[in-house]
C-alpha positions in Angstrom: 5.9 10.0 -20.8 7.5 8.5 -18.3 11.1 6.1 -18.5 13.3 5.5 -15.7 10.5 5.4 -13.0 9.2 2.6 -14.1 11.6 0.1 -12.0 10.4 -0.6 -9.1 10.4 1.6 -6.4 8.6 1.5 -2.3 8.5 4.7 -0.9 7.9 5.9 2.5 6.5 8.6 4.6 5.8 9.3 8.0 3.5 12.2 9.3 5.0 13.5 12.2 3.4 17.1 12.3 -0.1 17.6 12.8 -1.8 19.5 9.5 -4.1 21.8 10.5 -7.7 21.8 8.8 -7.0 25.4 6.5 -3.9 23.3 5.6 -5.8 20.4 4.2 -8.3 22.4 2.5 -5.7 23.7 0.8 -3.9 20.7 -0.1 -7.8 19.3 -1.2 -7.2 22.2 -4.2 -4.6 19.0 -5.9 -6.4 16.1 -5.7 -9.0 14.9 -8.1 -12.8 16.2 -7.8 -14.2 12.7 -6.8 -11.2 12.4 -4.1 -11.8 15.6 -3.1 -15.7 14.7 -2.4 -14.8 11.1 -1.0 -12.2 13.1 1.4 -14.8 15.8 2.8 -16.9 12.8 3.9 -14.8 11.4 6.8 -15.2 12.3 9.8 -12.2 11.4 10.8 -9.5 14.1 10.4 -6.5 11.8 10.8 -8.0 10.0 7.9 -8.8 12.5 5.9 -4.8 14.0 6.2 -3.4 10.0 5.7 -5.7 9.5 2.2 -4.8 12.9 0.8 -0.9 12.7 1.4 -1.2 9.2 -0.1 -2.7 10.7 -3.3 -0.5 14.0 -3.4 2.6 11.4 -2.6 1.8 9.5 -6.2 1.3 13.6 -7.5 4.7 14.3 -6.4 6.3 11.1 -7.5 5.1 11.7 -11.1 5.4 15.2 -11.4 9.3 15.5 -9.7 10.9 12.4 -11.6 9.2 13.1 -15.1 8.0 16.2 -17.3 4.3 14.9 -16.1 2.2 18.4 -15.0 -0.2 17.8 -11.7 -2.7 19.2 -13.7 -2.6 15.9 -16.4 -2.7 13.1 -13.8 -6.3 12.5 -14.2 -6.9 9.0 -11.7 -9.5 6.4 -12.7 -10.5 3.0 -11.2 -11.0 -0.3 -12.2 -14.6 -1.8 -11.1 -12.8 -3.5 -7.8 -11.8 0.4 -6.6 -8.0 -0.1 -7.5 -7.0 3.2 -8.8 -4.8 3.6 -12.2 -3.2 7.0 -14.1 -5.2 7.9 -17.4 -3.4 7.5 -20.1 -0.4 5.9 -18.6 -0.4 1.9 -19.3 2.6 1.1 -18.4 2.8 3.0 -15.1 1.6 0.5 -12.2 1.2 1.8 -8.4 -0.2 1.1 -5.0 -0.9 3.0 -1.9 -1.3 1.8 2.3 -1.3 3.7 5.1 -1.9 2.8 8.9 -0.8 4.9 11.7 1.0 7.9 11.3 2.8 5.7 7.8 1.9 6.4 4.0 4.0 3.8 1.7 3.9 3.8 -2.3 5.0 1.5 -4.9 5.6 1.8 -8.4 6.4 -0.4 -11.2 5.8 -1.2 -14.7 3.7 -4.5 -13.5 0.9 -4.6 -11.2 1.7 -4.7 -7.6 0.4 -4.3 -4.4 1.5 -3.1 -0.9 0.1 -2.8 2.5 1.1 -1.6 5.8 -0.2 -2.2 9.0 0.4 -1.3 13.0 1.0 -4.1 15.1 -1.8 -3.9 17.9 -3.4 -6.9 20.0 -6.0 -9.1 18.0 -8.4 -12.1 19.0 -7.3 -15.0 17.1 -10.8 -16.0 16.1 -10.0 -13.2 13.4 -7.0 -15.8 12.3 -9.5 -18.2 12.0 -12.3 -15.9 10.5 -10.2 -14.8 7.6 -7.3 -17.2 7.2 -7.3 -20.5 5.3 -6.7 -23.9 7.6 -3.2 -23.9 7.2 -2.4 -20.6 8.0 -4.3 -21.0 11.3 -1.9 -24.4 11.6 1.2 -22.6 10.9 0.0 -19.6 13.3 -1.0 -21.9 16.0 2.2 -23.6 15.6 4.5 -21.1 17.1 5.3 -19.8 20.2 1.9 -18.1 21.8 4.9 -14.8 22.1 5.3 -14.8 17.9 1.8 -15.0 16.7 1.1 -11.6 16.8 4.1 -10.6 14.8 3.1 -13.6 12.5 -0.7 -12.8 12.5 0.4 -9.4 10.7 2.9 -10.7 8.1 -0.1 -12.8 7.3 -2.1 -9.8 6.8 -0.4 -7.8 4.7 1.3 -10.4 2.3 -2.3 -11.7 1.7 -3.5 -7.8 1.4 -0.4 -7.0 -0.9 -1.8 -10.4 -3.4 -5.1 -8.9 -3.6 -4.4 -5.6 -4.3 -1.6 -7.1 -6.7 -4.5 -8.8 -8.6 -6.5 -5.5 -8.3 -9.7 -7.2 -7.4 -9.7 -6.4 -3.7 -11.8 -8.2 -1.1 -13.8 -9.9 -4.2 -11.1 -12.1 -3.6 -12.0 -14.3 -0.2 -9.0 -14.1 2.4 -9.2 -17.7 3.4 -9.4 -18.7 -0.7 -5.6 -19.3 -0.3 -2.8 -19.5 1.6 0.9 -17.7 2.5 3.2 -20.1 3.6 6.7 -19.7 4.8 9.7 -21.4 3.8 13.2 -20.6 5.5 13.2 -16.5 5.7 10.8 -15.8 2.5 7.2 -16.5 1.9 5.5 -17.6 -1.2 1.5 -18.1 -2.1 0.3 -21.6 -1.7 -3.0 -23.3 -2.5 -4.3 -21.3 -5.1 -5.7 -21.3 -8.2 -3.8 -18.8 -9.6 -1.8 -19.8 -12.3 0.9 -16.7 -12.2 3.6 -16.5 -10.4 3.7 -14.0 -7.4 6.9 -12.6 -5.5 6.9 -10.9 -1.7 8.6 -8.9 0.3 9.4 -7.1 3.2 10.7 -3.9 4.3 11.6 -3.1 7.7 10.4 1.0 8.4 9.1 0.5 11.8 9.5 -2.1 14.8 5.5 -1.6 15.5 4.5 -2.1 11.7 4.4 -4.8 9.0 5.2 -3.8 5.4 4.8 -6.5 2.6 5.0 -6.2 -1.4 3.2 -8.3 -4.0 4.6 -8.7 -7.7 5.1 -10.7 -10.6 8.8 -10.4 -10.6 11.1 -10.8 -7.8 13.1 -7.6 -9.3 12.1 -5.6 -5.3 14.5 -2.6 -4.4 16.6 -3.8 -1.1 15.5 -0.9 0.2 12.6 1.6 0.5 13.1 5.2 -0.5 12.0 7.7 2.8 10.6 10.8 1.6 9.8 13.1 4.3 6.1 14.5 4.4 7.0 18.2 4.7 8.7 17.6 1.7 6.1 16.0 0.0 3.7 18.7 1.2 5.3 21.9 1.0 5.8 21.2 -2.8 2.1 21.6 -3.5 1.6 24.6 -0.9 4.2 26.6 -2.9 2.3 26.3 -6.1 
């Protein structure tokens, strides 16, 4: 089982080669049967690569800091999708990816994480999805910092619902991230835990925010390099 690994850790990736198809098929030979189908259904390539990295990145994780044997890590998932480690309890993790970025975390308490690239948006999607005083705190600033705003929005408010592992069942606009001073902290909701964020800085054209129960974050996120990541399973 596993010991050390159980502190929190964010890791990061960047693809910066293209993998070919024969390369993914092979890479496909790792991953769970049901991933494996799920995977084979896009018809996106670039999606298909990002999803099965993220997977094989948690494979490698588990399998080159413990005794843990690919073979063994047998993924299930909780009835809002959020995917957990059979037989492993006490081993907590979360996977994002936008762009050309795959990010990880890992802990012994739930957590979430998301990243996303920065790209124009309408704002009606502020008001579509945020609560009231998120729109008033967006609207607020400078039209030049919404943007940049608009998306630590997003992912701190993805990173709470993935924390809480019930996904979009929880309504975006249902509460609200406010920020105080440098940090941010979850506001007008019913939830009676308390929630920690925070950010990592991998990217000037993405966001990358952390939900947890504990405000015990690494200052900084590990970089693992894909190649690395992926020649480990081709040489098996």
């Amino acid at each position: 089982m596993l010991g050390v690994i159980y502190n929190m850790r964010i890791y990061t990736t960047k693809i910066t080669e293209q993998i070919d198809q024969n390369t993914l098929f092979h890479l496909l030979d790792y991953v769970k049967k049901e991933s494996k189908e799920k995977i084979l259904r896009f018809h996106n390539i670039n999606d298909a690569i990002r999803t099965t990295v993220a997977e094989l990145m948690i494979r490698w994780i588990l399998t080159t800091e413990s005794d843990t044997h690919n073979d063994n890590i047998d993924f299930y998932y909780n009835k809002y999708g959020k995917p957990f480690i059979r037989g492993m309890p006490g081993f907590n993790f979360n996977v994002s990816h936008s762009g050309n970025w795959i990010v990880c975390a890992i802990d012994d308490n739930e957590l979430g994480i998301d990243i996303e690239k920065i790209s124009p948006i309408e704002q009606d999607i502020a008001r579509q999805f945020f609560s009231p005083k998120e729109v008033e705190d967006l609207l607020s600033l400078p039209e030049c910092s919404r943007l940049e705003y608009f998306y630590d929005l997003w992912t701190l408010k993805e990173s709470y619902i993935k924390a809480k592992g019930m996904g979009l069942s929880i309504p975006l606009d249902s509460f609200s991230i406010r920020r105080k001073s440098s940090s941010f902290y979850l506001a007008h909701s019913s939830d009676n835990i308390r929630y920690y964020f925070k950010q990592y800085n991998v990217d000037p054209e993405y966001k990358l925010s952390v939900c947890a129960k504990h405000n015990r974050f690494p200052l900084e996120a590990v970089r693992v390099e894909a190649e690395q990541v992926i020649e480990t399973f081709l040489r098996r």
